[in-house]
C-alpha positions in Angstrom: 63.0 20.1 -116.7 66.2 22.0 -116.3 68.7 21.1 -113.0 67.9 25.0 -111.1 64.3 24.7 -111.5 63.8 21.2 -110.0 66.2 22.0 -106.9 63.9 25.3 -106.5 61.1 23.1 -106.3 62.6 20.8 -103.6 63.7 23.3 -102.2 60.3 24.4 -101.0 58.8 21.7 -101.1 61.3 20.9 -98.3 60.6 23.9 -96.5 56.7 23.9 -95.9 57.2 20.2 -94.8 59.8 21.5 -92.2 58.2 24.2 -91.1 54.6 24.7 -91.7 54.0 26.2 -88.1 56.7 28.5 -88.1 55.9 30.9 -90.8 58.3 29.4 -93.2 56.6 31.5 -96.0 55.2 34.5 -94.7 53.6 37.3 -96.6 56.1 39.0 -99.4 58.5 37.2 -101.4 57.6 33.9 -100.2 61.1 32.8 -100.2 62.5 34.9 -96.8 61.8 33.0 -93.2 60.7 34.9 -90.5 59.8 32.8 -86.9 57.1 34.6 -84.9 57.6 36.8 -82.6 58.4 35.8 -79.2 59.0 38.5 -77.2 59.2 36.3 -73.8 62.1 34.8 -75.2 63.6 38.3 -75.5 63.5 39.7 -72.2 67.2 40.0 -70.9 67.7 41.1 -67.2 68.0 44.3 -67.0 70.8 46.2 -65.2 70.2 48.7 -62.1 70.8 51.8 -64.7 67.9 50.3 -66.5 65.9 51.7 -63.3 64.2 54.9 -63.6 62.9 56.8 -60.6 62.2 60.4 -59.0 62.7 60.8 -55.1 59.5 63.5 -55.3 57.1 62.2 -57.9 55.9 59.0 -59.1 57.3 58.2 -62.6 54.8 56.1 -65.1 54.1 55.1 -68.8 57.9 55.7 -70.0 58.4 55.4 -74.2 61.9 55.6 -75.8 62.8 57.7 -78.8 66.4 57.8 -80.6 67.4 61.3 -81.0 69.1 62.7 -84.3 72.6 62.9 -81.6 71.9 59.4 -81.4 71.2 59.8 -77.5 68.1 57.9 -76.0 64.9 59.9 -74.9 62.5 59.1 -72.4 58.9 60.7 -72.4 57.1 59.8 -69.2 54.3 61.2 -66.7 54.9 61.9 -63.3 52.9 63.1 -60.7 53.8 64.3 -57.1 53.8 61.8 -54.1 52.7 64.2 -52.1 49.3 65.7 -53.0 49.7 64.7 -56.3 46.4 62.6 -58.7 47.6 60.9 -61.7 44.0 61.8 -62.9 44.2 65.4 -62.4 47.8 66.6 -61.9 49.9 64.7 -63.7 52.6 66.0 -66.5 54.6 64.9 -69.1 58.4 65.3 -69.0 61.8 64.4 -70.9 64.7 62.5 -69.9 68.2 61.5 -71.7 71.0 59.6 -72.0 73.6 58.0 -74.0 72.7 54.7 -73.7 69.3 52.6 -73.9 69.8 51.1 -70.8 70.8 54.4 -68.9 70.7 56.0 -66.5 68.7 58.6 -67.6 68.5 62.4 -66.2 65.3 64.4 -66.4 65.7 67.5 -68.9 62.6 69.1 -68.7 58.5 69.0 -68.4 56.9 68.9 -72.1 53.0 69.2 -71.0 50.8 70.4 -68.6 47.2 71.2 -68.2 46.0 74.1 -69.8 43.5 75.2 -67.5 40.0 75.9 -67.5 38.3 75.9 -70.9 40.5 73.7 -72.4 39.9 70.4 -73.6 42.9 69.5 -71.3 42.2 71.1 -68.1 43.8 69.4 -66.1 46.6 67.5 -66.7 48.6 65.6 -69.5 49.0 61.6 -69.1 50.4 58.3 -70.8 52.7 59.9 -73.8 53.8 58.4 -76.8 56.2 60.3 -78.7 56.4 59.6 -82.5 58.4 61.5 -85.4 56.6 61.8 -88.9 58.3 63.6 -91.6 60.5 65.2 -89.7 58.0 66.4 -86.7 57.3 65.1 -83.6 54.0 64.1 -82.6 53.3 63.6 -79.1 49.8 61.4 -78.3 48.8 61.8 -74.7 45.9 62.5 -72.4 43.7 64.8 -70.9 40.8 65.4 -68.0 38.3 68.3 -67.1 36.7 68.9 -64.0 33.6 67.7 -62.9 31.1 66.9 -59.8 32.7 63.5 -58.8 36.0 61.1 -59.8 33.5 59.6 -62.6 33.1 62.9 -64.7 36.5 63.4 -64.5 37.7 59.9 -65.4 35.2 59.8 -68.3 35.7 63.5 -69.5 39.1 61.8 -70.6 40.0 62.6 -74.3 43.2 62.0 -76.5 45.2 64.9 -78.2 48.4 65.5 -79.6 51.2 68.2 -79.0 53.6 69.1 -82.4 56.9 70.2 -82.2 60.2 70.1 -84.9 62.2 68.9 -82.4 62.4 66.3 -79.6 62.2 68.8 -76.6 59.8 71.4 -78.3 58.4 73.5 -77.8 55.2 72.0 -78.3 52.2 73.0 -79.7 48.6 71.2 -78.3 46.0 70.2 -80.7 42.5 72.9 -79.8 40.4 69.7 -79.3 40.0 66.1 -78.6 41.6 64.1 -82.2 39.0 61.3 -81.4 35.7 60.9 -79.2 34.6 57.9 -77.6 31.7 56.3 -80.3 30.8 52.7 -80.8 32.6 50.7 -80.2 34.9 51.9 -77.6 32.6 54.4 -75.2 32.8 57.0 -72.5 36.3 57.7 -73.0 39.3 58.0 -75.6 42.6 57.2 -74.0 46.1 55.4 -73.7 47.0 56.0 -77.9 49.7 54.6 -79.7 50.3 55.2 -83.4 51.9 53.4 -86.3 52.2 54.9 -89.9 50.1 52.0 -92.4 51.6 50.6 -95.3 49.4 52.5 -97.6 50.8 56.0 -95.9 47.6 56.8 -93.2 47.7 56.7 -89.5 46.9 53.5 -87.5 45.9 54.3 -83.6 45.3 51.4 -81.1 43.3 53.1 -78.0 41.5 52.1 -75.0 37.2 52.9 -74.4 34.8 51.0 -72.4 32.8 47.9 -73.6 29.5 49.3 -72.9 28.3 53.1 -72.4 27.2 54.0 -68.8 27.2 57.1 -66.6 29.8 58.8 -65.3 28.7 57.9 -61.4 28.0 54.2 -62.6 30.9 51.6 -62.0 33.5 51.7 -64.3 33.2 48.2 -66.6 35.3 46.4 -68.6 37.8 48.2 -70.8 38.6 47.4 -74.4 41.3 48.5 -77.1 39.4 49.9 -80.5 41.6 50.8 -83.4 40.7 54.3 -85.7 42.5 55.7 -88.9 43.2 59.0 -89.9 44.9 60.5 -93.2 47.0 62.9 -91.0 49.7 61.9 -88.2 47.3 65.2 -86.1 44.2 63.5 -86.9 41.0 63.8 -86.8 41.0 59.8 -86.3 38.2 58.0 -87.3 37.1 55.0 -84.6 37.2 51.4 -86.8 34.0 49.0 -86.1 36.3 46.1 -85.1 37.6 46.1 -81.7 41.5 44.5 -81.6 40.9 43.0 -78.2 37.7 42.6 -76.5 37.4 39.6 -74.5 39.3 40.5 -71.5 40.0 43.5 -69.9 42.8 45.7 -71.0 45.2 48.5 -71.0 47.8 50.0 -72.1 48.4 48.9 -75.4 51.1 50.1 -77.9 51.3 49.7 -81.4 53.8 49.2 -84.4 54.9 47.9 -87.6 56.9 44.9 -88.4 58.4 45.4 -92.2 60.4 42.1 -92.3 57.4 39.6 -90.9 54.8 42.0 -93.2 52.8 42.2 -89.8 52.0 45.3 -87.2 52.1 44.5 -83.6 50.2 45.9 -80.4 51.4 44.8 -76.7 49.1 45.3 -73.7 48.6 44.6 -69.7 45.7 42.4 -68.6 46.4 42.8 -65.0 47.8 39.0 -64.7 50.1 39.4 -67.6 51.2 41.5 -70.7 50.2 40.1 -74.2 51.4 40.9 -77.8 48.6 40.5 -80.4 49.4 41.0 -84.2 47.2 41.8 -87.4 48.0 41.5 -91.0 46.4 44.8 -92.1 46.1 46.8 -88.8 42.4 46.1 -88.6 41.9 42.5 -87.9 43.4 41.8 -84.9 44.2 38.3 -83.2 46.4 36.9 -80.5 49.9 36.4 -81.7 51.3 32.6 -81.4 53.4 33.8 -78.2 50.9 35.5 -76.8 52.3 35.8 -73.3 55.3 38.0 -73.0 55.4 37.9 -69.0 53.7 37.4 -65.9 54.2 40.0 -63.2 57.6 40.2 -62.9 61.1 41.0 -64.0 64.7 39.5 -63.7 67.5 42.6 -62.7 71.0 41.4 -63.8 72.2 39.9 -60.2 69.7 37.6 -60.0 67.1 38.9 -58.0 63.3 38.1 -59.6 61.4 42.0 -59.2 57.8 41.1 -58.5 55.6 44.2 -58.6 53.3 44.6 -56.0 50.6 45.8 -58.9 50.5 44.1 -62.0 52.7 45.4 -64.4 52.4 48.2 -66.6 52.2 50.8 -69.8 54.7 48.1 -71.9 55.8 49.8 -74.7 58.5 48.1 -77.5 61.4 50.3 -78.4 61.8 49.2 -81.9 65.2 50.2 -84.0 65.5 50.2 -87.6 62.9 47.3 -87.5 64.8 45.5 -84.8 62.9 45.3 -80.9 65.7 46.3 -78.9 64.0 47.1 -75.7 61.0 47.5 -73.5 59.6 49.6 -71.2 57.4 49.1 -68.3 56.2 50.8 -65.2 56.2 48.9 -61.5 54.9 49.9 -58.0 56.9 48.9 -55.0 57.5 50.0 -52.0 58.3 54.4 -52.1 55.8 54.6 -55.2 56.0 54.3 -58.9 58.7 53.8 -61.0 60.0 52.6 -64.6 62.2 49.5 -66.0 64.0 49.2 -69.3 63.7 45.9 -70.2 66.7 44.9 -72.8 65.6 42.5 -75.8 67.8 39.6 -77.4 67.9 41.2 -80.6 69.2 37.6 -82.0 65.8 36.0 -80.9 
């Protein structure tokens, strides 16, 4: 047997001794290593620029995009702190700046409620802002009125707003792009999207476990996955629920092109989780599961501990690298958002 092909062998022979846990061999090749991910090893304190915050309005759910100026922008909901309802006034608007970490400085509101006889009535919630051939798409939120809190939490529906560039103008889809349907009921919200390998549209969204009424008590929430051919939709809900066994929010979705697996991260009130999935239908807890408890580090020292648990975490990923993430705390004066920095060498 000639000298190269014998060291070749030992070679991996060695290997998947070594490291059979670790992934030594993932999906591809079969020759590149890729550890799991392990975003709790990431998380870097973050500096008090990282800190985003509006004297007048509570500011939730923020999501980073690069611009084409290479500047950083932040899509976010805010609603006022004085009279303002998440549920029925809130609206999306844009900040900037030149780094990740910040500061940023608002620019502008993107989305409001369209008013009555519209699918989005009221408001326009929980953005995610994602650019597919050369448009931006932005996934967000919507209620209508109705006779008590319970019609309007579960008249809740998920649309999208186009635009060619980053601060519009944008143009809101004429109806829902998915309806609630076995097996997430009642409502459709909280998307994130992903383009698949194969060239569809992967959305990770959040329904209720089991149908009820809209004056019943709200139950256990779960995340359901759907695919559409088109970045606008329609999506079509998948049969397999990603996450079902506790209940969850918040999740937010993409894909990883060097481990060859897509990634979701969520809040379960006690912590935030990453799951993963080889094909963006089949979804398991990932091997680091646990990203963080309720709290953060800032860069002196202090440990932030958010008086609710910690929320809308969303991964700002890079030319396939996680360089930061983005969550949204309550303390004392209202709601406000953190960028997290990520170890990019973990």
């Amino acid at each position: 047997m000639p000298i190269k092909i014998i060291s070749m062998i030992k070679i991996t022979v060695l290997a998947a001794v070594l490291f059979p846990a670790m992934g030594a061999f993932p999906k591809g090749t079969g020759m590149t290593t890729s550890l799991p991910l392990d975003l709790s090893a990431m998380l870097q304190p973050f500096p008090e620029s990282a800190v985003y915050k509006e004297a007048d309005y509570h500011v939730w759910g923020a999501q980073i995009t690069k611009g084409d100026d290479d500047r950083y922008y932040m899509v976010y909901s805010r609603w006022a702190k004085k009279g303002g309802d998440w549920l029925t006034t809130s609206e999306i608007a844009l900040a900037s700046a030149d780094r990740i970490e910040g500061p940023y400085q608002h620019e502008k509101v993107l989305l409001k409620g369209s008013g009555a006889g519209h699918w989005n009535e009221l408001m326009a919630h929980n953005p995610k802002l994602k650019r597919f051939e050369g448009k931006y798409y932005l996934y967000h939120i919507s209620s209508k009125s109705g006779p008590t809190r319970g019609h309007i939490r579960d008249s809740q529906r998920i649309g999208v707003a186009v635009a060619g560039h980053i601060q519009g103008p944008y143009v809101i889809s004429e109806s829902p792009i998915i309806e609630p349907g076995t097996p997430a009921h009642n409502i459709t919200v909280n998307p994130g999207v992903t383009r698949m390998q194969d060239g569809r549209y992967l959305m990770i969204l959040k329904g209720d476990l089991k149908p009820k009424q809209p004056t019943d008590r709200m139950g256990q929430r779960v995340q359901a996955m759907a695919i559409a051919d088109r970045p606008e939709g329609p999506f079509k809900m998948l049969p397999e629920l990603a996450l079902h066994d506790i209940d969850s929010e918040d999740a937010s979705l993409w894909y990883d092109a060097k481990r060859e697996l897509y990634y979701a991260v969520y809040h379960a009130h006690t912590h935030l989780g990453l799951l993963e999935s080889d094909d963006g239908i089949s979804w398991r807890k990932a091997e680091h599961n646990l990203i963080t408890s309720n709290e953060l580090e800032r860069k002196d020292g202090l440990i932030l501990k958010s008086r609710r648990p910690l929320q809308r975490p969303n991964v700002f990923v890079d030319n396939g690298v996680c360089r930061a993430m983005t969550v949204s705390l309550e303390a004392r004066g209202g709601w406000f958002c953190v960028v997290v920095p990520l170890d990019t060498a973990k």
